[in-house]
C-alpha positions in Angstrom: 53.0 -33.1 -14.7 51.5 -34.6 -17.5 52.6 -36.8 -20.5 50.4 -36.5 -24.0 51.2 -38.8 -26.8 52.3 -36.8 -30.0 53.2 -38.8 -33.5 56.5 -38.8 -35.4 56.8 -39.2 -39.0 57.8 -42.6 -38.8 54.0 -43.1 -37.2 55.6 -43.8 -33.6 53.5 -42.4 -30.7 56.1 -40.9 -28.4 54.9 -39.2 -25.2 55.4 -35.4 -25.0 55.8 -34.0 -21.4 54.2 -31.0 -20.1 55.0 -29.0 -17.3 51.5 -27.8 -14.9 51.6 -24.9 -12.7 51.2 -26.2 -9.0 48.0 -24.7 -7.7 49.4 -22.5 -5.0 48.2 -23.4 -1.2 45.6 -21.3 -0.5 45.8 -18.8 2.7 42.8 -20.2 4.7 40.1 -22.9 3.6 37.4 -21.9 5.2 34.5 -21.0 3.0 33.6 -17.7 3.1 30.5 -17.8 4.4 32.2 -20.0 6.8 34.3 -17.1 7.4 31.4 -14.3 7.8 30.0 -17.2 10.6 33.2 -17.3 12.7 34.7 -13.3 12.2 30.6 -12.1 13.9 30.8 -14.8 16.9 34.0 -13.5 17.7 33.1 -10.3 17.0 30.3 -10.5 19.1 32.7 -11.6 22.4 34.4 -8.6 21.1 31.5 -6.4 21.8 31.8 -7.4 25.6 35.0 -5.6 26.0 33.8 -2.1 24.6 30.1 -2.7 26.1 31.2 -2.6 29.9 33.1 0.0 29.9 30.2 2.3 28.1 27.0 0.6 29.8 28.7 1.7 33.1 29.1 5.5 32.3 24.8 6.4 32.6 25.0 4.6 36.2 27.6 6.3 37.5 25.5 9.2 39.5 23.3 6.7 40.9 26.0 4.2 42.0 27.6 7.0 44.0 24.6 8.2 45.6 23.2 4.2 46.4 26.9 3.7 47.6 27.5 6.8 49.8 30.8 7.8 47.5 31.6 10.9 45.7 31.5 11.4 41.5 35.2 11.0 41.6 35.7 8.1 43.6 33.0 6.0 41.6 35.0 8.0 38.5 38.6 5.7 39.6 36.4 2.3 38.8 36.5 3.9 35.0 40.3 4.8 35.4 40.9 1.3 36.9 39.0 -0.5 34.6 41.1 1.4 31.6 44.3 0.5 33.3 43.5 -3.2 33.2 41.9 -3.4 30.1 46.0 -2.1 29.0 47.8 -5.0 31.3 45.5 -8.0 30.7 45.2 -8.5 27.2 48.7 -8.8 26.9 48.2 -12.5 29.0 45.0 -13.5 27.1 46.6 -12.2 23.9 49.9 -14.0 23.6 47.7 -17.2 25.5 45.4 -17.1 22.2 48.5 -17.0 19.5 49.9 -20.1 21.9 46.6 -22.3 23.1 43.9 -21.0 19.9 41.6 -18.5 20.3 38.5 -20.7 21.1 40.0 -21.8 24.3 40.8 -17.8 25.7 37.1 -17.3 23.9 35.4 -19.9 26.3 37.4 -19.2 29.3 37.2 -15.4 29.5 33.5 -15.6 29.2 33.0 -17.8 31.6 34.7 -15.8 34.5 33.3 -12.7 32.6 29.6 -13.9 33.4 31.1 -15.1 36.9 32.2 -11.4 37.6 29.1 -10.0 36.6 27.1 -12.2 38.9 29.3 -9.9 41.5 29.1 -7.1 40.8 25.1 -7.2 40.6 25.0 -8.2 44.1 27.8 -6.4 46.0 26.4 -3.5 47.9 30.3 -1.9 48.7 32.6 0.3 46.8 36.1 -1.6 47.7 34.2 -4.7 46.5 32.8 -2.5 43.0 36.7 -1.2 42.5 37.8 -4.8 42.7 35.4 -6.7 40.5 35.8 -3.8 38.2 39.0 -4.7 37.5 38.3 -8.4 37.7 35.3 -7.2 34.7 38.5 -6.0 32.9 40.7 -8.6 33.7 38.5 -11.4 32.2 36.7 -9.6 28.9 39.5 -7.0 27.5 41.3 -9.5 26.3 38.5 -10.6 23.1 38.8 -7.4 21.3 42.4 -8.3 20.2 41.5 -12.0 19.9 38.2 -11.0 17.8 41.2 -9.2 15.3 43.0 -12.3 15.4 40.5 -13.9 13.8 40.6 -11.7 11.3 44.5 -11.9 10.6 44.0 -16.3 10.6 40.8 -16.3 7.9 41.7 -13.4 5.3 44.4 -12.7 2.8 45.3 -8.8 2.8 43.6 -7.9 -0.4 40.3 -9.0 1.6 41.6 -8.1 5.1 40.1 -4.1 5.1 36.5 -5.3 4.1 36.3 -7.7 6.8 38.3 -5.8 9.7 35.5 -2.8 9.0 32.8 -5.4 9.2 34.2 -6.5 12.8 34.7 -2.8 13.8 30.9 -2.5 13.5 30.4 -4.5 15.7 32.6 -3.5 18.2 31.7 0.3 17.4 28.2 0.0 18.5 28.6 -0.6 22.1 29.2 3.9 22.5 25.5 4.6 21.4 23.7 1.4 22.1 25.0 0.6 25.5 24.6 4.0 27.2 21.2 3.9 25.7 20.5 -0.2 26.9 21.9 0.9 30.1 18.9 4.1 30.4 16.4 2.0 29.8 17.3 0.0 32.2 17.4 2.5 35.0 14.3 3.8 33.9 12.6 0.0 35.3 15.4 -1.0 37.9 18.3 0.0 39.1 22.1 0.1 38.4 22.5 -3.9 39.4 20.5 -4.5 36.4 23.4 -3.6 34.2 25.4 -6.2 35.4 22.4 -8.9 35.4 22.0 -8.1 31.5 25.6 -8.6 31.3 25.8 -11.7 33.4 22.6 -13.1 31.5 23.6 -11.8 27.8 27.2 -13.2 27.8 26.4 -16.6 28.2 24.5 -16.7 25.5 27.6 -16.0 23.3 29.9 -18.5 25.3 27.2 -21.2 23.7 27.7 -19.8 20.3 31.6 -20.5 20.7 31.4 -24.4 22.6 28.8 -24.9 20.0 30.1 -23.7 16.9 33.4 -21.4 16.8 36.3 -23.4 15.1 40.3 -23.1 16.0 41.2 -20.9 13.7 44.8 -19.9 15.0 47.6 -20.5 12.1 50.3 -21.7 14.6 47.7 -25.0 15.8 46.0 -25.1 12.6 47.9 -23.7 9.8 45.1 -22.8 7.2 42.6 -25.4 8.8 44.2 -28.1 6.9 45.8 -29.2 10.9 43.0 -31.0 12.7 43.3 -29.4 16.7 42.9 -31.7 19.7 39.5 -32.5 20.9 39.3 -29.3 23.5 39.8 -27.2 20.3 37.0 -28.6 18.2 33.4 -27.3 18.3 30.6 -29.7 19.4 28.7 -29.4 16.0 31.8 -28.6 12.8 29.4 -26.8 10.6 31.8 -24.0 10.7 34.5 -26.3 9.9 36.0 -27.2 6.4 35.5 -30.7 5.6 38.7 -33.5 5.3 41.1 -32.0 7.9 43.4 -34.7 8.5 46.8 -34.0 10.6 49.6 -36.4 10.4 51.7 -38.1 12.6 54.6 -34.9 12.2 52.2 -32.2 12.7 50.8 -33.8 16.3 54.4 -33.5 17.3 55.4 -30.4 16.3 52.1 -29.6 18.1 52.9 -30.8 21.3 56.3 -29.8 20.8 54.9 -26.2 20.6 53.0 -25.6 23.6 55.6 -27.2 25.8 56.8 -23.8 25.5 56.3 -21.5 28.4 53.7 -18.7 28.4 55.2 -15.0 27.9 52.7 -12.1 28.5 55.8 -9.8 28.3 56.6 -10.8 24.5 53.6 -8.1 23.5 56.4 -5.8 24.4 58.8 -7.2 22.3 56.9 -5.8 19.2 57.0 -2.4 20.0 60.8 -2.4 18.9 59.7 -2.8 15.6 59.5 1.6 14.4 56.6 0.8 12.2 54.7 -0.9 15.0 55.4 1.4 17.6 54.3 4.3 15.7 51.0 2.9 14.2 50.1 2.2 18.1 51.2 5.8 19.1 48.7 7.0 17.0 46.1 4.6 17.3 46.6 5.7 21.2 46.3 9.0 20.5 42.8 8.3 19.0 41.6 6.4 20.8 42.1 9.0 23.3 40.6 11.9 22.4 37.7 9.1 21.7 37.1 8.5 25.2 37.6 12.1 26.5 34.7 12.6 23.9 32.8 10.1 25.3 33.6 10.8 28.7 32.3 14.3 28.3 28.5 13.5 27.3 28.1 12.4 30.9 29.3 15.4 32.3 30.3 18.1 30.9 27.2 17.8 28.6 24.8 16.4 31.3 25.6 19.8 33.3 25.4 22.4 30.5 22.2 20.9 29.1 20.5 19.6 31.9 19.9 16.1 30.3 19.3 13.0 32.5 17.3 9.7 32.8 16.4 8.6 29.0 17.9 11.7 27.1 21.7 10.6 28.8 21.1 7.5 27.4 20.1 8.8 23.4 22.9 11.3 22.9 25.6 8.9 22.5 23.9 7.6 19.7 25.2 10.1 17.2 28.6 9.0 17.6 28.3 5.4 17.9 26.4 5.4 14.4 28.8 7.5 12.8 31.4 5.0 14.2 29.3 1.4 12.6 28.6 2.9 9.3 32.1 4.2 8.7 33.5 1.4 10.0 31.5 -0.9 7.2 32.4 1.9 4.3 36.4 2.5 6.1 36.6 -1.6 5.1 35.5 -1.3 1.5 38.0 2.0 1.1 40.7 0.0 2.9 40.2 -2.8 0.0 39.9 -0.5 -2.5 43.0 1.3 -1.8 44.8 -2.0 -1.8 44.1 -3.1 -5.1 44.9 0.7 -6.6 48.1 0.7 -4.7 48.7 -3.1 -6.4 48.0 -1.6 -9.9 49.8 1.4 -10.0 53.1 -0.5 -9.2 51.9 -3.2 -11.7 51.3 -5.9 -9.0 49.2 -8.6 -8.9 46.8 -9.5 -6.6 46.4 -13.3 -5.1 43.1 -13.6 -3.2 43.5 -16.8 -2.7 46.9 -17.3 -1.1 47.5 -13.8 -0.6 50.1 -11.4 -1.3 54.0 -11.0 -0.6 54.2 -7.9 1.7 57.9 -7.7 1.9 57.8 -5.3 -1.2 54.4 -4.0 -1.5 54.1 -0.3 -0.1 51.1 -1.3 2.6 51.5 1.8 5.0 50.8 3.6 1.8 48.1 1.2 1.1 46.3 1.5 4.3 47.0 5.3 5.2 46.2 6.9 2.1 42.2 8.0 2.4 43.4 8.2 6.2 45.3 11.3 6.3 42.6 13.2 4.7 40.1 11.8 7.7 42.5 13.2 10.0 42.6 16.7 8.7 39.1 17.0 8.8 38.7 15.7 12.5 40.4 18.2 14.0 38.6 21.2 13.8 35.3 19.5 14.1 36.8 18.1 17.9 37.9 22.1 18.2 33.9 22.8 17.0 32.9 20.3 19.6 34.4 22.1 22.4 33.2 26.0 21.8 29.8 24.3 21.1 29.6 23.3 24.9 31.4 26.6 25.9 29.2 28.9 24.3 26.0 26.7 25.3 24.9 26.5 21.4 22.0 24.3 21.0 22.0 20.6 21.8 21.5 19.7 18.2 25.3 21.5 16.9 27.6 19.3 19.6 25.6 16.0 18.8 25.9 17.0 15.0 29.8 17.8 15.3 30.2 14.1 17.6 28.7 12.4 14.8 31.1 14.2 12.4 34.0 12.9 14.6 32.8 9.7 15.2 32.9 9.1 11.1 36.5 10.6 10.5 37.8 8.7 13.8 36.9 5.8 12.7 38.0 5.9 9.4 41.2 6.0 11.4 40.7 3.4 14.0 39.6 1.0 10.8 42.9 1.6 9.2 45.4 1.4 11.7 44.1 -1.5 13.7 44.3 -3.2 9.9 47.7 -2.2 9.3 49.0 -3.7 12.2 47.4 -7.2 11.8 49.4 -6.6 8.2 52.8 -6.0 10.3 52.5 -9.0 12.1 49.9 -11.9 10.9 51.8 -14.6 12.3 50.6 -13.2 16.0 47.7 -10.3 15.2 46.5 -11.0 18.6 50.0 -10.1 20.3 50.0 -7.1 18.6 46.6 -6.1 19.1 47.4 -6.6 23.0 50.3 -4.6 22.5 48.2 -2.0 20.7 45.7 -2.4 24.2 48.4 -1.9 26.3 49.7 1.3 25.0 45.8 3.4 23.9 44.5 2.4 27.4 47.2 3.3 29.2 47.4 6.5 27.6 43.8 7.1 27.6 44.1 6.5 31.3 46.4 9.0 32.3 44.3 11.7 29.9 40.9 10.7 31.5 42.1 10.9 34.9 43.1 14.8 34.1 40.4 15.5 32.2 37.9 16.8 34.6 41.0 19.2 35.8 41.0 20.7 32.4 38.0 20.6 31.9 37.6 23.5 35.1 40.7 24.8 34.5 40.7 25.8 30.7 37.2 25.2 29.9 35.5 22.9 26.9 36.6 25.2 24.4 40.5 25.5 25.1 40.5 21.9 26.8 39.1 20.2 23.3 41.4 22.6 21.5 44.4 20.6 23.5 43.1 17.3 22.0 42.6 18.5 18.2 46.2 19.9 18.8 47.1 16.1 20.0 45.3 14.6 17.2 46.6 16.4 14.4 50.1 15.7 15.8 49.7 12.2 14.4 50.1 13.0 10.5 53.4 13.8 11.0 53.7 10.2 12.3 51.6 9.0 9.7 53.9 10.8 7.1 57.0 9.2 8.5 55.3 5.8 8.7 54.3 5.7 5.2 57.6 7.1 4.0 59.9 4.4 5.7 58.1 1.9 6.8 58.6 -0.2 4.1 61.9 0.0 4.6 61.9 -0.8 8.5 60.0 -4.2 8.0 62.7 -5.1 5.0 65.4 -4.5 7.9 63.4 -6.7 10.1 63.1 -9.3 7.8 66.8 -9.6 7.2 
């Protein structure tokens, strides 16, 4: 408020009040380039969680023949190691929303490296199925944290650009870690994998005792809350400057995290309709993703012939496609937001960000999407009569990269739209989201080698493009009313 002095006619300075606008609080203060700093470390403990499950895939012939096991028995560490990526992140998930994220950062990576170390020296397959799941266990967990992140530091109008930026990230690990992992078997053998693992991760533990601040909103609100000492990086570059917490805040604090730990609350957001069905579909791509993936090292190994090196370089088509969409799916996802905002005459708040409870978001987000989804199916139907009718190598690794682009476009949206359902716990929900997709891609992987002798590529990839394309109905339903589900939740 303030008072300016005005004259009367009788020459008497009286004071005029004026009523200022309060300057609204903004969402996070973070800088952003403070921002870009903390979203690529924890993007790049992210990139552990896709990387291990990839990396393993070239190994697998020579693990069963070093280890005396069949294909398919070596095949169940893959199975097992999908199962457990599904059940663990709901622990380290709901843990990050409770205790911060840097904490879960510096403690999964720490057994992470510590797994590795075993899994480079066991010579066994009981011990190899066990620390697989242990590999799981400790790093499945950062991929929802990394989104996390994401859902503490931007405001929605932003929240595309950046969640795009972080899928590149964790979209590289399908061409660049089958491809790290051949030339590694070209020098040494499988252990190596898991001593570049063991000696790599590390090296991004540092980055996050070093420099990753607390970022999670329930310990630090928008950074203005200073954490306790355990939650503070040894050098605060990263940090915004004049934090102070007051006497209140520590309390409520404490308070807080006397609260017991619930891994099962994940579960509890599935009974939101908008939730469940955003994950339904995510699970569905995420899928016919790994089936896709899963095929290059074997259906397409056998029908071409490929080994050593060349295993290694055909995933790269699809993981490119995946990190360039996944920068341009951001700047769509933006886009679409702010020409969703105008043509309902709504403004847009950068800086505090935006009132969902009215604005159409599903729309928003799933817009450009649907027309993505049309166009993957019949290139995954392409895919598959390219390997049954032994086309050249050069039409399947065109028609991967093809799908890699539209799918991602997909993941990108989706995995957005759910840290825009829930931003008060994005990690929960992405661990909800983990739960469901690996689960499902589970079961589907563990059958796919049945179909794939049974029906053959052609008709078994036709049974995924069916799957996939089953989704825009979903997609349909869940722009139509889902505006109208989270109003009913919020009442």
């Amino acid at each position: 408020m303030a008072e300016d002095p005005i004259e009367t006619k009788d020459g008497i300075q009286e004071e005029k009040t004026t009523e200022t606008a309060p300057t609204p609080t903004p969402y996070s203060i973070f800088t952003t380039k403070q921002k870009r700093w903390i979203v690529a470390i924890a993007a790049l403990a992210g990139w552990f969680s896709t990387t291990s499950s990839f990396i393993y895939f070239p190994a697998i012939p020579f693990i069963s023949r070093d280890l005396g096991v069949t294909i398919e028995q070596v095949s169940l560490t893959v199975t097992s190691y999908l199962i457990a990526a599904g059940i663990f992140p709901a622990i380290t998930g709901s843990a990050a929303d409770k205790y911060g994220r840097r904490v879960v950062f510096m403690i999964s990576l720490a057994v992470y490296f510590a797994v590795n170390v075993g899994l480079a020296v066991q010579r066994s397959f009981v011990a190899l199925f066990v620390l697989r799941i242990l590999q799981s266990a400790a790093i499945s967990g950062t991929y929802s944290i990394a989104y996390g992140v994401i859902g503490d530091l931007v405001t929605p109008a932003e929240r595309g650009g950046y969640t795009g930026v972080l899928s590149v990230f964790l979209n590289t690990p399908p061409s660049v870690s089958p491809l790290i992992s051949g030339l590694l078997l070209i020098r040494w053998t499988w252990p190596s994998i898991f001593w570049f693992l063991a000696i790599s991760s590390p090296v991004v533990l540092l980055a996050v005792v070093l420099f990753l601040p607390e970022t999670c909103r329930t310990i630090v609100q928008n950074a203005r809350r200073r954490p306790s000492p355990l939650l503070r990086p040894v050098f605060p570059v990263l940090s915004p400057l004049g934090q102070e917490q007051t006497d209140a805040q520590a309390i409520d604090h404490k308070d807080g995290n006397k609260k017991l730990l619930n891994p099962l609350s994940v579960l509890v957001l599935l009974k939101n309709p908008g939730t469940l069905l955003a994950i339904l579909c995510f699970s569905v791509y995420y899928t016919v993703y790994s089936c896709l993936q899963a095929s290059l090292s074997t259906v397409f190994v056998e029908v071409y012939n490929t080994s050593g090196l060349v295993t290694g370089i055909i995933y790269i088509p699809f993981g490119v496609a995946q990190g360039v969409m996944a920068y341009f799916a951001g700047r769509v996802l933006d886009f679409d937001y702010q020409k969703t905002a105008k043509a309902r005459g709504l403004s847009i708040d950068k800086h505090a960000g935006d009132d969902l409870s009215q604005f159409p978001i599903e729309h928003a987000r799933l817009r450009t999407s649907r027309l993505f989804l049309v166009a993957c199916g019949p290139l995954i139907v392409g895919y598959g009569w390219a390997l049954q009718y032994r086309t050249h190598m050069a039409v399947p690794l065109v028609l991967q990269f093809f799908i890699g682009a539209t799918n991602q476009m997909l993941f990108t949206s989706v995995n957005t739209l759910l840290i825009d359902f829930h931003p008060e716990s994005p990690a929960s929900v992405q661990a909800a989201n983990n739960l469901v997709r690996c689960e499902f891609a589970a079961i589907w992987m563990a059958v796919l080698d049945k179909m794939l002798k049974s029906l053959g590529p052609g008709w078994c990839f036709v049974v995924f493009a069916a799957l996939h394309m089953l989704t825009l109905p979903m997609l349909w339903v869940l722009t139509r009313y889902g505006v109208v589900w989270r109003q009913k939740r919020a009442r």
